[in-house]
N, C-alpha and C positions, 0 to 999 in steps of 0.2 A: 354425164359430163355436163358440166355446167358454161354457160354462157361464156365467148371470148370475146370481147369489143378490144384488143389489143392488135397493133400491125395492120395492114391494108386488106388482113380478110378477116372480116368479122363470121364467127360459127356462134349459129344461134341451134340451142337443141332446146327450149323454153319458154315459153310466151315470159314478157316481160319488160320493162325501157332498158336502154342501152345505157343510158345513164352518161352519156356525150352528150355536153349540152349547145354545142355549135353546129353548126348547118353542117350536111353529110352529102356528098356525091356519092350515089351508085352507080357504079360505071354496069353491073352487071352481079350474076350469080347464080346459083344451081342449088335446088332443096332434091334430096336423095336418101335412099334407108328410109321410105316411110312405108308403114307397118298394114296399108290399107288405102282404097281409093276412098275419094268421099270427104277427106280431111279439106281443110282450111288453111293458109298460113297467110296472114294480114303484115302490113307496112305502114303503120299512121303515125302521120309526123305531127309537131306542133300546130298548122295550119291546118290542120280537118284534115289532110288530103289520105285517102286510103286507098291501098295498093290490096288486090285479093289472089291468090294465088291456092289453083285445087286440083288436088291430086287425082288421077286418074284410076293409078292398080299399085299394090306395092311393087316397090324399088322400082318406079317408073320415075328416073330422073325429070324434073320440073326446071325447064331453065327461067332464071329471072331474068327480065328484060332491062337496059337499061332506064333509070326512073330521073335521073338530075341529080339537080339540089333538092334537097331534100331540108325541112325548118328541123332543129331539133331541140330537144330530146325527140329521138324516135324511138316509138313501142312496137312490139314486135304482141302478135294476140293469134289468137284462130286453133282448132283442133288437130296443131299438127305433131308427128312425130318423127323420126329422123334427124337429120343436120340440114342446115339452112348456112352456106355458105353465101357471102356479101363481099363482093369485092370492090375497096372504095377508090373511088378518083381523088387527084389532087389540084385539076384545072378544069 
């Protein structure tokens, strides 16, 4: 399944940019279905800033914490597999 940046929950299953090039609120979110502890799954925005998030055990849900504003294009990177839900703010 490939990358959704569409509607207020971005599903990322891909390292990759978002390709939204205006600043991003995350209000929050949950990466789930991953395949092994050990993995990676990264958040870095336009501004250097990077978010690391690592899985523990498979299908050990990972909640994301809330991060802001966020500069964009954000890329999405790291050795992950499963879905990476992203749910954005609008205030």
């Amino acid at each position: 399944m490939a990358n959704d940046f569409t509607g207020r929950i971005w599903k990322i299953t891909a390292p990759g940019a978002s390709g939204y090039n205006a600043n991003v609120k995350i209000k929050g979110g949950n990466w789930s279905g991953m395949s092994a502890g050990g993995q990676t799954f990264q958040i870095i925005d336009e501004a250097g800033r990077t978010y690391t998030f690592y899985s523990t055990a498979a299908n050990v849900a990972i909640p994301i914490y809330e991060l802001g504003w966020l500069s964009g294009p954000v890329t999405f990177a790291g050795t992950f597999t499963g879905e990476v839900d992203l749910f954005l703010g609008t205030k």
